[in-house]
Structures are given as C-alpha cells and as structure tokens.
C-alpha positions as CSV (number, residue, x, y, z in Angstrom):
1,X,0.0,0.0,0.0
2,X,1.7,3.4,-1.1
3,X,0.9,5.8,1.3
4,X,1.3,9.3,-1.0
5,X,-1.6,7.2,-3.1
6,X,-4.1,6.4,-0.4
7,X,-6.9,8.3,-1.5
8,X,-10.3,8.5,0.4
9,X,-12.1,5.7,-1.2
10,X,-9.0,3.4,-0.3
11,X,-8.9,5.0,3.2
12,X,-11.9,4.9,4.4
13,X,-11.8,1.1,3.1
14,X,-8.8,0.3,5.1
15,X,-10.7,2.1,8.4
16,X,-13.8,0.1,8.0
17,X,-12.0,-3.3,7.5
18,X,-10.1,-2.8,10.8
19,X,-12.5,-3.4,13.4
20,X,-11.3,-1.5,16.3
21,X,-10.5,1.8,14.1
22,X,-13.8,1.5,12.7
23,X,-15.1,2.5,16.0
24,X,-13.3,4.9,17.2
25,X,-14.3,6.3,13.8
26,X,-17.7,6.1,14.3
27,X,-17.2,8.3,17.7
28,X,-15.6,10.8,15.9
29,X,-18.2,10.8,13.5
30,X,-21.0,11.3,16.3
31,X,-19.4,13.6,18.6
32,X,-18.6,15.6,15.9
33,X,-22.4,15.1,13.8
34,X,-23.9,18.5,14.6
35,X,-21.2,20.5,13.5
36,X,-20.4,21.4,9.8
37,X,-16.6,22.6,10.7
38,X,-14.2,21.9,13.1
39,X,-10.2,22.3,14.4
40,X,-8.4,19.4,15.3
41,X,-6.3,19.8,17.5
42,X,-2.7,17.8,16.5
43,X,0.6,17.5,18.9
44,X,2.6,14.6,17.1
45,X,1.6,12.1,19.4
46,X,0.3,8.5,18.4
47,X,-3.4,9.5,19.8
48,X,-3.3,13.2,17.2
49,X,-2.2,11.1,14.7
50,X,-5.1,9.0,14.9
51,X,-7.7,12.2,15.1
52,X,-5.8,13.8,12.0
53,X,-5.9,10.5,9.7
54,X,-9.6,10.1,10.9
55,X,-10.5,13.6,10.2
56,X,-9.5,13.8,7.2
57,X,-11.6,10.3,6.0
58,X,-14.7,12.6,8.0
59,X,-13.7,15.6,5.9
60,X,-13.9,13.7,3.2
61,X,-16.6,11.4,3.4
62,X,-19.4,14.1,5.2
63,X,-17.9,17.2,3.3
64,X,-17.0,18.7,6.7
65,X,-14.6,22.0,7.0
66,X,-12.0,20.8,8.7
67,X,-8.8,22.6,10.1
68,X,-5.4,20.7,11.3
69,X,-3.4,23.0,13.6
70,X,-0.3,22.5,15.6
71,X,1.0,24.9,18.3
72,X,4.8,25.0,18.3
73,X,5.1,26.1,22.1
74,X,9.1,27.0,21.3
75,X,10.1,26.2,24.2
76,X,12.3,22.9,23.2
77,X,15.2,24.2,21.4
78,X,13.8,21.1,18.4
79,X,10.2,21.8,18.5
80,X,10.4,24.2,15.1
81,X,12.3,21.3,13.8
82,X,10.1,18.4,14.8
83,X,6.5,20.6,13.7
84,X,8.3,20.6,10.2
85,X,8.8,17.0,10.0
86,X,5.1,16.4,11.7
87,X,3.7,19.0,8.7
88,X,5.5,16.4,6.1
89,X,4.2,13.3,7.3
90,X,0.8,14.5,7.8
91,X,1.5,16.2,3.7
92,X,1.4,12.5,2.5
93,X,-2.2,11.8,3.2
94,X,-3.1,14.9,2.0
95,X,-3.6,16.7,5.6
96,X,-2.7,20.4,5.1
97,X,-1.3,20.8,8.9
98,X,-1.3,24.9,9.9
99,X,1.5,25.8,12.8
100,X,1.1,28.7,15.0
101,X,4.4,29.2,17.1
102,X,3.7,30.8,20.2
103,X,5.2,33.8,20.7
104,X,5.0,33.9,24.8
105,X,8.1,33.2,27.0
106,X,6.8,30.5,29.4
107,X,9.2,29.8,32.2
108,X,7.4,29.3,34.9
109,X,4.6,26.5,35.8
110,X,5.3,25.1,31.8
111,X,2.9,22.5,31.7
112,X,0.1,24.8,32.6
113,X,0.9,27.7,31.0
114,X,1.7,26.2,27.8
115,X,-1.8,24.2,28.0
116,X,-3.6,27.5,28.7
117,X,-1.3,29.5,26.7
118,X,-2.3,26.7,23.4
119,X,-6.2,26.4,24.3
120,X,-6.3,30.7,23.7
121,X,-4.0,30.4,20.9
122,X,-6.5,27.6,19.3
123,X,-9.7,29.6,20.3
124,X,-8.2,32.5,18.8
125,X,-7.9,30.7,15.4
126,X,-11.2,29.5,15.7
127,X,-13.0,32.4,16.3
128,X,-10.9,34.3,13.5
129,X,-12.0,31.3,11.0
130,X,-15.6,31.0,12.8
131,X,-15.2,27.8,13.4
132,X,-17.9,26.3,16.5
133,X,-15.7,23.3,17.7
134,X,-12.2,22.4,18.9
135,X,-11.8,18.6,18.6
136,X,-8.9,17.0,20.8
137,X,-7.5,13.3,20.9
138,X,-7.5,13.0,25.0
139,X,-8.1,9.9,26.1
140,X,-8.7,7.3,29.1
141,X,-4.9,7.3,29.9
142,X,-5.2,11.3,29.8
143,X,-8.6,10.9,32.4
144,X,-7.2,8.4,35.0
145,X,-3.5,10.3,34.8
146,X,-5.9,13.9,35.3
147,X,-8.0,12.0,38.3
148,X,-4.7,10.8,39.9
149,X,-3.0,14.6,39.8
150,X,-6.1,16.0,41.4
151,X,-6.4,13.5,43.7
152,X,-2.8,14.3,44.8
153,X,-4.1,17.8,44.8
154,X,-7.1,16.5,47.5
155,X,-9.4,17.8,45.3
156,X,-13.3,17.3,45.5
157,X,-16.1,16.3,43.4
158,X,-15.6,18.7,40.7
159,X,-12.1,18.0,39.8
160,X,-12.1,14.5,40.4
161,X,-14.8,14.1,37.4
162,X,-12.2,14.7,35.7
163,X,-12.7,15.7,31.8
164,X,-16.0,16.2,29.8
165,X,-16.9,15.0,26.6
166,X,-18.0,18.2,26.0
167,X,-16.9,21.6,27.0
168,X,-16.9,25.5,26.6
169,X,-14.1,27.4,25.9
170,X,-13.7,31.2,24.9
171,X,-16.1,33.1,22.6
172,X,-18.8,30.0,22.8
173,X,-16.5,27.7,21.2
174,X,-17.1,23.8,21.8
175,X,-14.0,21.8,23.0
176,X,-15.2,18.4,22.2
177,X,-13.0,14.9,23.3
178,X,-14.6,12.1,21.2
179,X,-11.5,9.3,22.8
180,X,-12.1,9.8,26.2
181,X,-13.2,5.9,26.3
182,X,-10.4,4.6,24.7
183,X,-7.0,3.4,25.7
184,X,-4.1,5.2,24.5
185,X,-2.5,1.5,23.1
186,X,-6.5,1.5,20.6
187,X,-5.2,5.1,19.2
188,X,-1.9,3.7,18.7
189,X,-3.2,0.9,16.2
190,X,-4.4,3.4,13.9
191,X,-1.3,5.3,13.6
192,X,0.6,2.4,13.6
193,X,-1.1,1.3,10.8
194,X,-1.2,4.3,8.2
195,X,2.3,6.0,9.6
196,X,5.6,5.4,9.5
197,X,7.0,8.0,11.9
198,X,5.3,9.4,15.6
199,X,6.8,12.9,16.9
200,X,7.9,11.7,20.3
201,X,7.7,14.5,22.6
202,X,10.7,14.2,25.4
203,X,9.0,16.1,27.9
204,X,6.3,13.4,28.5
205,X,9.2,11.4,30.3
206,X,10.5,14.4,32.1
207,X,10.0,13.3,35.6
208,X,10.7,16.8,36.9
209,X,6.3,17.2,35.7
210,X,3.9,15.7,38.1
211,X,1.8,14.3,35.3
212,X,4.8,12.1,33.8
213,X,5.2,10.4,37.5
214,X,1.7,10.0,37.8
215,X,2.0,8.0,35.0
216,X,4.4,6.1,36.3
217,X,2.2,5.3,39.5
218,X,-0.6,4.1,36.9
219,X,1.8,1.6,36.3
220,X,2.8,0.4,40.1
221,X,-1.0,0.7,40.5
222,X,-1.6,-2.1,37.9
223,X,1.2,-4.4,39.2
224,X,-0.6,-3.8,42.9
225,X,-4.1,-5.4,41.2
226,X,-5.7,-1.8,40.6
227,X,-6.6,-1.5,36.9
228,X,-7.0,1.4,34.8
229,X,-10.3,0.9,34.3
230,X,-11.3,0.5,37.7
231,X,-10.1,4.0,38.5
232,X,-12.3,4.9,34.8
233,X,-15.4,3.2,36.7
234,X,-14.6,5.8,39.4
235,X,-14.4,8.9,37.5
236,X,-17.7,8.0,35.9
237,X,-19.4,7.4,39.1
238,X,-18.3,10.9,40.5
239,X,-19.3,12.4,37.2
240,X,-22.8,11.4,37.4
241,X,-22.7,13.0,41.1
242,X,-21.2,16.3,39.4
243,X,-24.5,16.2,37.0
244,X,-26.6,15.4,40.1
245,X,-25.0,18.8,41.6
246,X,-25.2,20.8,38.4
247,X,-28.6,20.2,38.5
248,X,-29.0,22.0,41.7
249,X,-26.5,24.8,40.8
250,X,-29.0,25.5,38.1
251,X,-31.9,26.2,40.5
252,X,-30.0,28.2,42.8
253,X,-27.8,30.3,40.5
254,X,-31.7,31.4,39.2
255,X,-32.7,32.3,42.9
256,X,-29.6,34.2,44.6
257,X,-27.0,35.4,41.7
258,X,-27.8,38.2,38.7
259,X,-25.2,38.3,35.6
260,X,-25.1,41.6,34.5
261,X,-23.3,42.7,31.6
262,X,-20.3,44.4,33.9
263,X,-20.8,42.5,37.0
264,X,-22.1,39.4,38.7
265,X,-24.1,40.2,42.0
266,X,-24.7,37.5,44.6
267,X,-26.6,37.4,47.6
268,X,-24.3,35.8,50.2
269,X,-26.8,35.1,52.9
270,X,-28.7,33.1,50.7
271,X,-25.6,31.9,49.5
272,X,-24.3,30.8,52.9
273,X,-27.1,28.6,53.1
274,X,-26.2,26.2,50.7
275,X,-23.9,22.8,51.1
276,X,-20.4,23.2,50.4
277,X,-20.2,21.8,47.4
278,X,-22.9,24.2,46.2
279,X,-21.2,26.7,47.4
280,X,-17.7,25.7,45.4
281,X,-19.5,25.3,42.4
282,X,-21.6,28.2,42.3
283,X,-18.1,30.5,42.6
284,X,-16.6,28.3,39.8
285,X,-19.3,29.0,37.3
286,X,-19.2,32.9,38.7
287,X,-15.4,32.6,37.5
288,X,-16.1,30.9,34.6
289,X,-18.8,33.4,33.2
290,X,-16.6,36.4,34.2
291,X,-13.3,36.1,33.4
292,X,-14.1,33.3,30.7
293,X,-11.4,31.1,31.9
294,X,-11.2,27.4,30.9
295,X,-9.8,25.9,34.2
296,X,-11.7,26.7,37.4
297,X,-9.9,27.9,40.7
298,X,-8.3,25.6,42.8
299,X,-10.7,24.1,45.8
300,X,-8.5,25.5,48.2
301,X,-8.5,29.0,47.1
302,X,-12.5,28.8,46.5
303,X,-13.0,27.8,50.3
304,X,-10.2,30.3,51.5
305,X,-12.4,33.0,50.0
306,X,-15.7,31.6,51.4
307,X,-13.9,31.8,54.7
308,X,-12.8,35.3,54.1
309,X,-16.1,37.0,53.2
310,X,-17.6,34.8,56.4
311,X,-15.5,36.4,58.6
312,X,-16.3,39.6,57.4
313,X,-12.7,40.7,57.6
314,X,-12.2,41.1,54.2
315,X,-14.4,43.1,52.1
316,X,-12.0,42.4,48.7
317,X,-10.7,39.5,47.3
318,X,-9.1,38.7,43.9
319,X,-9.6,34.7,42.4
320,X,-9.5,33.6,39.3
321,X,-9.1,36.8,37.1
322,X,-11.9,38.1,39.3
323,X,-12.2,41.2,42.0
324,X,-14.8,40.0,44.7
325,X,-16.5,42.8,46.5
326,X,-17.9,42.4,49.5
327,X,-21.1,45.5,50.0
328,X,-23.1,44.9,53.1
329,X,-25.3,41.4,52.0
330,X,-24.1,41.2,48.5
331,X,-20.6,39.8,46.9
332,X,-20.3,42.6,43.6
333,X,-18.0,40.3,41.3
334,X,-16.1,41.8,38.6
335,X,-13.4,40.5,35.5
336,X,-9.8,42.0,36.8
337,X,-7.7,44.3,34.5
C-alpha cells in the first residue's frame, strides 16, 4: 500500500475493515455530527495522529470543513524542527497541517501555562475562521493520569470528574474529546497502521512534571491489582454525582446570583445557606462566566475566599481573574484588568 496514493475511497476502506479503528471512527463521527466545521487539534503524538488521519476520511466522506493545527510552544530548542517533519508526514495523506508558534516566553509552571497558553491560541484561530468546535485526541490514559494529579491535589467532586466529553471554551467555542473511552494503546493501532514515523515529545518522560510520575504510578497501581479501568469506573461514578450537583446549581444560581453585563451580584446570605459543594461550584461557574477562563480555581483557594467573606474581615478579594467585592449582603464580582 503506497501511502502518497491512499486516497479517500481506499482509506476509508482500510478504516472500515479494521474493526477497532472502525469504531473509534464512528465516535468521531458522532461527537462531531452536529457541526459542519471543526479544528483538530494535533501534537505529534500517536493519539493526534489518529484524530488527523480520521478527520481527514470525516472531511472527506461528510464534506465537513475541517482545520489541522499544531502549536509550536518553542520552548524545546527542536520543537520548530520536529513541527516541520510532523507538517511532512501529515502532507502525505493529503492533511494540510497549519502551525502557529507561540510567541509567549513561558518559564514558569510550563505544563500549565503552555496548555492555557495553546487552548487561547487555538480559540483565537477558531473564532478568527468562525469555526464552533475544537476537537482533541484526550483519552482514558489522559482521564485516569488527570484524576490521579487531582487526587494528589485533594481535590473534590468537581475536579475528580475529571474531563467532559463536551466543554466551553472562549467566545462559545465547543472543545469536544470524542476518545475519552479509549486506551491510548486502541489510538496507537491506527497510527501504527497508516504512519511510518510518531513525533515523540521528550518532555512526556521528564519526571521533573507531576503528570509524567503520575504516569508512572498508573503503572505500580496495575502491578498492585488496581486496573486502569477500575479507576475509569470511578471517574464515571463521580461524574454522574457532578451532574446530580449541576442540577441543583442551576436552580439556585436562578434564585440568589444576577449576571449583568459588567458584574455578577450574589446574595451571600442566601448563598451561605447552601452545602459546600454548592457553594464551590456556584463560585466556579461565577469565575467561569466572568473572566471566561477554561480551568476553574483551585478548591483550596474557592473555600479560602468563602472563609474570608464569612468572617467579614475582608471586604476584597481577587480569584480567578476576578475582584470579589464584599457590600453589606451582596458579593459585587467583577473581571480583573
């Protein structure tokens, strides 16, 4: 089979013969059935590879508009070098890859600030190309390995459900993870199959990150008889108790908090009376709507601030790119400049 000849008829053959691509194709396909465009999101990694090769077949086979970007974070002295080679091997299927180099100095905290420093840089494309969705190859390695780090970090229900199939970013924009129930190894067949090269990223083995010796805990986990998908069966329970609370949220963000265009008002007696986990999430989704941030405040600094305001000691507080204002009964909540 001559890969620079594999044309969408003889692809889309080769995915459907395969079993196990075949489905993960077919969750593409339905995450992905109610939009008409979409940017997927490619690192080089086995599990992007397998998104880009299956987008394109989608592209081509439901006439979808669909955009293949890689973010060159420049912060390996080879990443330049290694997007280049990623743009030519991507080139021989016919995937037109576009690479944005960031343009930020990141120094400090990399992993996070490249991750937030990439999702704006994406969002940015998409809302310049008006593009609804931002499609992303995490998967059930990425969940349990995101559970275990906020575990570590003690936190609660929210951040243990880990990642959502579905999610808003900036400017409305869908961030959409159609893998999240496979393995990483399932991704792996499909761009073992159709590619001769992977861009191996050294960082992931960096042990200097939390995330890479978290992975290597998942591992001394398995030897010890806990499975990977035992801690899946986990997240999914705690995720239907986040729905269960979301639920409630709802009704009491209608009873005690007004969005204005400029500010969020809250009544904090009313507030006061709710559980604590109420209470957590109705400052998240304050945070989120204001300051239109991806990635809520940590728990510790959303109780910290609850405590504050109790006390009545404090009558300003920053969290989350966000001045709280404490005025007699209400909390006055504005975006910080």
């Amino acid at each position: 089979m001559k890969r620079k000849n594999l044309n969408a008829a003889k692809l889309k053959d080769a995915v459907l013969k395969d079993k196990k691509i075949s489905k993960i194709y077919s969750k593409l396909n339905l995450t992905t059935k109610n939009t008409k465009s979409f940017l997927a999101a490619i690192s080089g990694g086995s599990d992007s590879m397998a998104l880009a090769l299956l987008s394109k077949l989608l592209k081509e086979e439901k006439n979808k508009n669909v955009y293949f970007v890689h973010v060159d974070h420049a912060i390996r002295k080879n990443s330049s070098k290694e997007a280049l080679q990623l743009k030519n091997i991507l080139k021989k299927y016919q995937i037109h890859l576009k690479i944005i180099k960031n343009k930020k100095n990141i120094q400090k905290n990399i992993q996070k600030n490249a991750r937030d420093t990439r999702y704006q840089i994406l969002c940015d494309f998409c809302k310049k190309n008006n593009i609804k969705s931002l499609v992303t190859a995490h998967h059930k390695d990425d969940q349990i390995e995101t559970f275990l780090i906020r575990l570590s970090r003690g936190s609660g229900v929210e951040g243990l459900s880990s990642m959502s199939e579905s999610t808003k970013l900036n400017y409305g924009i869908k961030l959409l993870r159609p893998f999240l129930k496979f393995r990483k190894e399932e991704l792996q067949i499909t761009s073992k199959k159709f590619f001769k090269k992977i861009i191996k990223d050294p960082s992931n083995k960096n042990k200097k990150f939390l995330r890479t010796n978290i992975r290597e805990l998942t591992k001394i986990l398995k030897t010890k008889g806990i499975e990977p998908d035992q801690i899946y069966r986990s997240i999914e329970n705690i995720s239907s108790t986040k729905k269960a609370i979301n639920f409630y949220v709802k009704q009491s963000l209608k009873k005690f908090v007004k969005f204005k265009k400029r500010e969020t008002i809250l009544d904090f007696n009313m507030f006061q009376k709710e559980p604590t986990d109420i209470k957590f999430k109705i400052i998240n989704t304050i945070v989120k709507n204001r300051a239109a941030s991806y990635y809520p405040p940590r728990a510790k600094k959303v109780l910290n601030l609850i405590s504050r305001f109790r006390s009545k000691s404090t009558q300003k507080s920053t969290l989350g790119g966000c001045i709280f204002e404490r005025r007699k009964n209400f909390v006055h909540v504005t975006k910080e400049f």
